[in-house]
Structure formats: structure tokens, C-alpha cells
C-alpha positions as CSV (number, residue, x, y, z in Angstrom):
1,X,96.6,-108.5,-34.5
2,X,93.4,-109.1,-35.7
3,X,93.6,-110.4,-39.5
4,X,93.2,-113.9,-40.5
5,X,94.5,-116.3,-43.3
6,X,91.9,-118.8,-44.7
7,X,93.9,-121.9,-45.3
8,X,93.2,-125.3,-45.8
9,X,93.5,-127.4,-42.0
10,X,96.0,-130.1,-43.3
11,X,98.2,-127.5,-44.9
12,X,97.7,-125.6,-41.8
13,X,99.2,-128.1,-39.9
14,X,101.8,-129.2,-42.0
15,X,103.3,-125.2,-41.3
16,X,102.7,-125.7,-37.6
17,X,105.0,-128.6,-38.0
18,X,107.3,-127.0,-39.7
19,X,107.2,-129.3,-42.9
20,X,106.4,-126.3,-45.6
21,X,107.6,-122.9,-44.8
22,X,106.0,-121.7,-48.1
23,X,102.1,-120.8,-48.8
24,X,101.3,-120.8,-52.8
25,X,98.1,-118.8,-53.5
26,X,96.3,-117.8,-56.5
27,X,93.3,-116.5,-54.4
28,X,89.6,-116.7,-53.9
29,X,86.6,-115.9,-56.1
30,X,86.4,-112.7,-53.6
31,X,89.6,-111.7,-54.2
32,X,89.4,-108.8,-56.8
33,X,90.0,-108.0,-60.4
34,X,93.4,-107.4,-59.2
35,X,93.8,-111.1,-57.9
36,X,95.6,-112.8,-55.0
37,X,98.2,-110.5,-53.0
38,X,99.9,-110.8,-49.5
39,X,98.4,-107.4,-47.7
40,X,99.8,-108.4,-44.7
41,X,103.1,-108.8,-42.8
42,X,101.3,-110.9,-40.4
43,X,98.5,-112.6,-39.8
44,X,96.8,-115.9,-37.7
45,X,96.1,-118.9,-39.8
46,X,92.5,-119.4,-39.6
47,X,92.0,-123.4,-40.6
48,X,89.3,-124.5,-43.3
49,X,87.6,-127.5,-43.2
50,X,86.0,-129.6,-46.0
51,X,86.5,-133.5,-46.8
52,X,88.3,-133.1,-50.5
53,X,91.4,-131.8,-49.2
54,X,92.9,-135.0,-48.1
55,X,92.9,-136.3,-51.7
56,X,94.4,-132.5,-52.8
57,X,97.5,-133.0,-50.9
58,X,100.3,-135.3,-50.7
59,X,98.9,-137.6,-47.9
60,X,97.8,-140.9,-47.6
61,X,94.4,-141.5,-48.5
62,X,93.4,-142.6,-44.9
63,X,94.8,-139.2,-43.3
64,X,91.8,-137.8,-40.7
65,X,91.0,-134.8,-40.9
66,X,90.6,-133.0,-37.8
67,X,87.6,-133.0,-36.1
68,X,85.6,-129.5,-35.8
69,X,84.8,-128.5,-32.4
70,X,81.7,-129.6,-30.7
71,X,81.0,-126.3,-30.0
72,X,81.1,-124.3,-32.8
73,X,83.7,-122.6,-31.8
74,X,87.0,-121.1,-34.3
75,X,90.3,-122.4,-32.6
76,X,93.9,-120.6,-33.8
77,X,97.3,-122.2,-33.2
78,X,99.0,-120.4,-35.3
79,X,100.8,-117.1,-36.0
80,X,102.7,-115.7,-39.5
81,X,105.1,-113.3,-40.5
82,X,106.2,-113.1,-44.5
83,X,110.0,-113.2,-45.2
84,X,109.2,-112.4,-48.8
85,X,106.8,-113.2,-51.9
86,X,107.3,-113.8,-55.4
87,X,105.4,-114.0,-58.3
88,X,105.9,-117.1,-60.5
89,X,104.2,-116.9,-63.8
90,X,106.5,-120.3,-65.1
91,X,104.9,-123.7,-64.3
92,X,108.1,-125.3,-64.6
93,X,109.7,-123.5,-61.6
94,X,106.2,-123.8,-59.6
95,X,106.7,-127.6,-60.3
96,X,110.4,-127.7,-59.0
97,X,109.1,-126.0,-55.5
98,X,107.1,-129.8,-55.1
99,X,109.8,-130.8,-52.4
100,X,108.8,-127.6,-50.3
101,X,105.1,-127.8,-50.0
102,X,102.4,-130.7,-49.4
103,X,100.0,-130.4,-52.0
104,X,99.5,-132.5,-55.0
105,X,100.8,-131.7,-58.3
106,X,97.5,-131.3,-60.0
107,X,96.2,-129.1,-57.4
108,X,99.2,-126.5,-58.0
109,X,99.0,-126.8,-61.7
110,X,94.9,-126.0,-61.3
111,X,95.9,-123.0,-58.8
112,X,98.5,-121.9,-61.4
113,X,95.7,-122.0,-64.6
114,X,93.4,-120.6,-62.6
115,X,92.6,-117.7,-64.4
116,X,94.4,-118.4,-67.8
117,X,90.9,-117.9,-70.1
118,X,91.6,-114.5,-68.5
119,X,95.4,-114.0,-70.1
120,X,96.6,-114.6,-66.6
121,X,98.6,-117.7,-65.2
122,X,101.2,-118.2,-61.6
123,X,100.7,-117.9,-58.2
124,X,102.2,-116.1,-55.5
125,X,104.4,-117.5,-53.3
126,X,105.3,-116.5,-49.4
127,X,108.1,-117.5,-47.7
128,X,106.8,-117.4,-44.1
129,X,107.9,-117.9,-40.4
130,X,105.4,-119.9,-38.5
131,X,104.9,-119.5,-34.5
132,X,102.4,-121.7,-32.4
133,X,100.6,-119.6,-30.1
134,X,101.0,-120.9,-26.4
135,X,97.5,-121.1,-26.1
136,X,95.3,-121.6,-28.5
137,X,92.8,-118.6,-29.8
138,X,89.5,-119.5,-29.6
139,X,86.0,-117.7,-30.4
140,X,82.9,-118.2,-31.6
141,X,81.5,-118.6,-35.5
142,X,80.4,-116.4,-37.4
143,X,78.8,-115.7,-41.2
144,X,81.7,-112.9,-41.8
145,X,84.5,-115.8,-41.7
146,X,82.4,-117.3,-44.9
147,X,82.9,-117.1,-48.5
148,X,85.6,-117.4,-51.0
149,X,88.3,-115.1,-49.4
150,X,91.6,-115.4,-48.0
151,X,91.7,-112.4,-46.0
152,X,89.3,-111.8,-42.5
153,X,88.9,-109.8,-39.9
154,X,89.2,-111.9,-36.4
155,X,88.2,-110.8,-33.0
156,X,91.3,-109.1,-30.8
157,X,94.5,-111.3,-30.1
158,X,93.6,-111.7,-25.9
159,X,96.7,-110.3,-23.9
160,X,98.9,-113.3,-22.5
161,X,99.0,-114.8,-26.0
162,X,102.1,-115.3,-27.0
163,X,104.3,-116.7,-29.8
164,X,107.3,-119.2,-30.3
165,X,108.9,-120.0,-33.8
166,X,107.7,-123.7,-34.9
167,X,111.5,-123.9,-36.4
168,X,115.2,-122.5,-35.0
169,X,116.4,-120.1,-37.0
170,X,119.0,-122.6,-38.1
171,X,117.0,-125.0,-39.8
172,X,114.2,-122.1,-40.9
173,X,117.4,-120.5,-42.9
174,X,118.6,-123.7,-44.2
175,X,115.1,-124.2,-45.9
176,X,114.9,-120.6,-47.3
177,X,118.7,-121.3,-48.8
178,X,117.2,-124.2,-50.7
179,X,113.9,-122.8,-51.9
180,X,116.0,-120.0,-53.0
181,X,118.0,-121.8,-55.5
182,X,115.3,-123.4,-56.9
183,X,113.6,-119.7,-57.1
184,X,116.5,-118.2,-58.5
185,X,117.2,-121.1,-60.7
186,X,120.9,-122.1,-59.0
């Protein structure tokens, strides 16, 4: 496995905790005339940095943000696999999925406008099963993991990596049973 998800670090961490189970994307500038998809099954959440996110998302103003590594290096805790997506063009139901993800109101509503003086309004929305990595994944920088894209190409997964589900099934079900009825309006 080699392909990488651009997400924020906080929200990153919040999956790896097993608070959100759900990713809501509308997509980069890079992304296409066609927009935002999920291409992939699964992929390794590759963190993004940058200072604004904090005040984006549903934490206290003093949350740290992690600290970038001293030496320049990427580092990857984290595996996905998609359950399912879903298109939701109705901001009422992308409202009513607030309980199930970590970012502010506002900054779902913007993702959700995005592209509206283009006709086109919603997000997508994943349903995903998170796994740390027993070791983390790390390698060196580069300019190809720039720009406004969520999809990348990472070096090769190193043999002895592997993967162990950040929730039991149990509770992981219990989640999808709820976000389901709000989905499916129950």
C-alpha cells in the first residue's frame, strides 16, 4: 500500500482515537472537474499541519498542535479501509452528522458550499475503519506530497508493518448503527 490521504493532524488524531469514524470531504483545488471522490479502498492517513485548524474544529482554543519532526521527516500512524460513502447534497442532514465528527459547524457548512457559484453543493462522506500501525511509517519530505490534493503517492509500506483496529468491532458497529439512522433519516 502505497497511497496516502491528506488530512488535517487533529482530525487525524481524533480517528486514531477512535472519536470519529467518519471523514467529510469536498476535496482540493487539485481535485478535478469531476470533484472530491474516494478512489480508494484503503489508504494511510498522511497528517497536515498548519495553525488555523485548531479554531476549525471542535476543540478548545488552547489545544497544541503537534509538533513537526525535527527532522523533516513524514511520520504515519495510521491505516484506512472504507465501509461505505455517500453523497449528501442536504445541509440539514450534513448538520445532524455534528455528533459524529470533530469539526466546527461553520467549517462543514463552507466544505458543503464549496462549489455552489458552480451549481454544485454536499460532500462526501466515508464511513471508515481506522487501524494504528504498530510502528510508525516514517520517510523523508518531499515537493510531490504538496499542493491542494487529497490523494498521494507514498513510498512502499516496509514489511513488518502491521495493523490493529483502533475500535472492537463491537463498538465500531454500534457507531455505524447510529450514523446510519441519521443517514437514512430513522
Amino acid at each position: 500500500m502505497n497511497i496516502g490521504f491528506k488530512e488535517w493532524t487533529l482530525v487525524c488524531d481524533a480517528l486514531g482515537r477512535g472519536e470519529q469514524s467518519i471523514i467529510i470531504r469536498k476535496g482540493g483545488i487539485a481535485e478535478g472537474r469531476a470533484g472530491f471522490r474516494f478512489q480508494y479502498d484503503e489508504f494511510l492517513l498522511f497528517p497536515t499541519l498548519f495553525h488555523e485548524q485548531v479554531t476549525k474544529l471542535k476543540l478548545p482554543a488552547e489545544t497544541p498542535l503537534p509538533a513537526m519532526r525535527a527532522d523533516g521527516q513524514h511520520e504515519i500512524k495510521y491505516r484506512v479501509r472504507v465501509e461505505w460513502t455517500r453523497d449528501v447534497s442536504d445541509l440539514a442532514l450534513v448538520q445532524r452528522l455534528a455528533p459524529f465528527h470533530c469539526w466546527q459547524d461553520a467549517e462543514i457548512e463552507k466544505r458543503f458550499r464549496y462549489e455552489e457559484e458552480k451549481g454544485r453543493t454536499g460532500v462526501s462522506v466515508a464511513l471508515v475503519r481506522v487501524e494504528k500501525l504498530n510502528m510508525p511509517f516514517v520517510f523523508p519530505d518531499s515537493p510531490k506530497y504538496g499542493g491542494c490534493r487529497s490523494w498521494i503517492q507514498l513510498p512502499k509500506l516496509p514489511e513488518g508493518i502491521q495493523a490493529v483496529p483502533v475500535l472492537d468491532e463491537g463498538t465500531y458497529r454500534s457507531a455505524e448503527t447510529k450514523l446510519l439512522a441519521v443517514l437514512d433519516g430513522d
